[in-house]
Structure formats: C-alpha cells, structure tokens
C-alpha positions in Angstrom: 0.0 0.0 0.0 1.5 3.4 -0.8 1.8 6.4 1.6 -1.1 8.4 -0.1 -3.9 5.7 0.8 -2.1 4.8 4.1 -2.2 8.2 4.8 -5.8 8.1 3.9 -6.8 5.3 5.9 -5.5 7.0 9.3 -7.4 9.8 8.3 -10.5 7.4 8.5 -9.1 5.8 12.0 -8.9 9.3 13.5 -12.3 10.4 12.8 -13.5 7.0 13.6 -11.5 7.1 17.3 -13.2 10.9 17.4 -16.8 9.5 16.7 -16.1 6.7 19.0 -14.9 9.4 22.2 -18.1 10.9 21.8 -20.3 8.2 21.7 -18.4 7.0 24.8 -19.6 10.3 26.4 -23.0 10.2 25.5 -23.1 6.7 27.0 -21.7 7.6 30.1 -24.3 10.7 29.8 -27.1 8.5 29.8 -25.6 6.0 32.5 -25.5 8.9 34.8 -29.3 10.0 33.8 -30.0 5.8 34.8 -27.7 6.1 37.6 -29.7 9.4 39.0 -33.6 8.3 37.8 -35.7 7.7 40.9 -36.2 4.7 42.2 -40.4 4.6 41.3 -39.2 4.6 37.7 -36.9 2.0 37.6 -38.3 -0.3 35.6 -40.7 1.8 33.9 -40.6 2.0 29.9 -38.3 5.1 30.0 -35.8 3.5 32.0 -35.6 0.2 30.3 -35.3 2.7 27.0 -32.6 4.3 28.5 -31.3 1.0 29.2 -31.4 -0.2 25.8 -29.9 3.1 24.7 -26.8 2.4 26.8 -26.5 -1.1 25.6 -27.4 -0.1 21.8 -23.9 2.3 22.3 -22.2 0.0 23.7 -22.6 -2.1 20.8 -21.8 0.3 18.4 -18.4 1.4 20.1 -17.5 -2.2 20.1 -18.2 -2.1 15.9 -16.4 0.8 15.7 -13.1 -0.7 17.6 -13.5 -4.0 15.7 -14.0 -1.3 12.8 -10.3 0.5 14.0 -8.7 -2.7 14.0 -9.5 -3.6 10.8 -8.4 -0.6 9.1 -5.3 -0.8 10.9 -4.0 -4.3 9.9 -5.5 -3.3 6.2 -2.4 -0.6 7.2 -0.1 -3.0 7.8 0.5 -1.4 11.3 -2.6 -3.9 12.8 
C-alpha cells in the first residue's frame, strides 16, 4: 500500500476514534441519567429505554473498535 492511501486510511481511523470518544460520552451521559432516575421509575418504559440506549452504544463502540482494527491491519501497522 503506498503512503497516499495509508495516509488516507489514518485519516479514517482518527475520525473513527473521534466519533467513537463521543459516543463514549454520551453513553456515560445516559448512565448517569440511569444512575440518578428515581427509584419509582426504575423499571418503567423510560428506563428500560434508557437501558437499551446504553447497551445499543455499547454495541456500536464495540463495531467501531473491531472497525479500527481492521483498518489498521489493512495498514499493515494492525
């Protein structure tokens, strides 16, 4: 792979590790808002969307690091 699409490709992993911090602080955002929700709505529909919310993120950060990797053995520096 020459140095142009190399150079490319960590373009790509930056904004991907960018996207990825700020999902991670939107998830901890709504952690805290499950963390702080009174306890008579635990278990109500908002919380267990909240819940799923959290878990949906967590899912996608995983992508995106599985996503990271990739691009970085495709880098040859993986």
């Amino acid at each position: 792979m020459n140095r142009i699409r190399r150079k490319g490709l960590q373009d790509i992993i930056d904004q991907l590790e960018e996207l990825k911090d700020a999902l991670e602080t939107l998830k901890e955002e709504e952690e805290e808002y499950l963390e702080n929700m009174p306890e008579n709505l635990q278990g109500s529909e908002r919380y267990e969307t909240a819940e799923e919310a959290v878990s949906n993120m967590e899912d996608a950060i995983s992508s995106m690091e599985d996503a990271i990797s990739s691009i970085e053995e495709a880098t040859g520096e993986g």
